[in-house]
Steps between C-alpha positions, in 0.01 A plus 500: 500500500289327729595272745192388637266207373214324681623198737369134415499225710792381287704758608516370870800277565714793304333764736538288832858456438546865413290610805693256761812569363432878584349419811789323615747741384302832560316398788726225716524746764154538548408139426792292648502189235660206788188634690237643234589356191303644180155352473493365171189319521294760685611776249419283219112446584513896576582534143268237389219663617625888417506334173175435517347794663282719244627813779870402499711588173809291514813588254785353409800727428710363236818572380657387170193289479520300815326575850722732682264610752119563643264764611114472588237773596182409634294840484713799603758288663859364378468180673795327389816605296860395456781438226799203456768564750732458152286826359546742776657793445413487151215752483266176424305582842471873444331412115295212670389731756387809244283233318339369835460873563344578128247219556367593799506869384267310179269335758417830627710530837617868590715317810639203603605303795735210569663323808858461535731335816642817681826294569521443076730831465506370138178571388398753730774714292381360186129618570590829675741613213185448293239721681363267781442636826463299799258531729428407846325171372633189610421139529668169487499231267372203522829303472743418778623664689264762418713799426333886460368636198448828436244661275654735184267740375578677150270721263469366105476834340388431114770722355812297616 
């Protein structure tokens, strides 16, 4: 069963409160919330215009019919990707993640790349127990207080 759909513009106040909500609990040690809190309104015109991009597909992952999650890929790249805090462990981000995976195996991609905080332990397990491979890649993002991100290479091969 798929668990993937294409995100609208509608979608957005479920997905911001699903994203912060993970940010805060996933990522409060990275992003301190009495010093960083989660940028609501600078995510939200991200999304807006990711929306809109003809070279950014944006999904919503749903579960039991309501938004449980997002992903996007822009080319070759998962760009962004997470599930409901209240979903994890379920096996709801391994599906989501095997569709994200089929579509950019149906785009024609034989590898992709994504970024992920070395200090998130969470989904650098996630990722790694799933065939990424980190690489010597690393930048920083462009919110406060700028933590690293490390590049994640894996190949797409068609028969998986």
């Amino acid at each position: 069963m798929a668990v993937l759909r294409p995100l609208a513009h509608d979608d957005l106040e479920v997905l911001l409160q699903v994203q912060r909500e993970g940010g805060e609990v996933g990522l409060g040690h990275i992003f301190p919330q009495d010093e960083h809190p989660f940028p609501v309104a600078r995510v939200r015109a991200r999304w807006e215009a990711e929306i809109d991009d003809p070279g950014t597909d944006c999904f919503a992952v749903v579960l039991d019919g309501r938004l449980a999650g997002f992903a996007a890929t822009r080319g070759d790249e998962l760009l962004h990707f997470g599930t409901a805090v209240r979903t994890w462990g379920t096996g709801l981000a391994g599906a989501a993640h095997d569709e994200v995976l089929a579509h950019l195996r149906g785009q024609g991609h034989r590898a992709a790349w994504l970024r992920v905080f070395d200090d998130n332990r969470r989904a650098v397990r996630f990722y790694e127990r799933r065939g990424w491979r980190a690489t010597g890649t690393t930048s920083r993002t462009t919110f406060p207080p700028y933590p690293v991100l490390r590049r994640y290479e894996r190949d797409l091969p068609v028969d998986v």
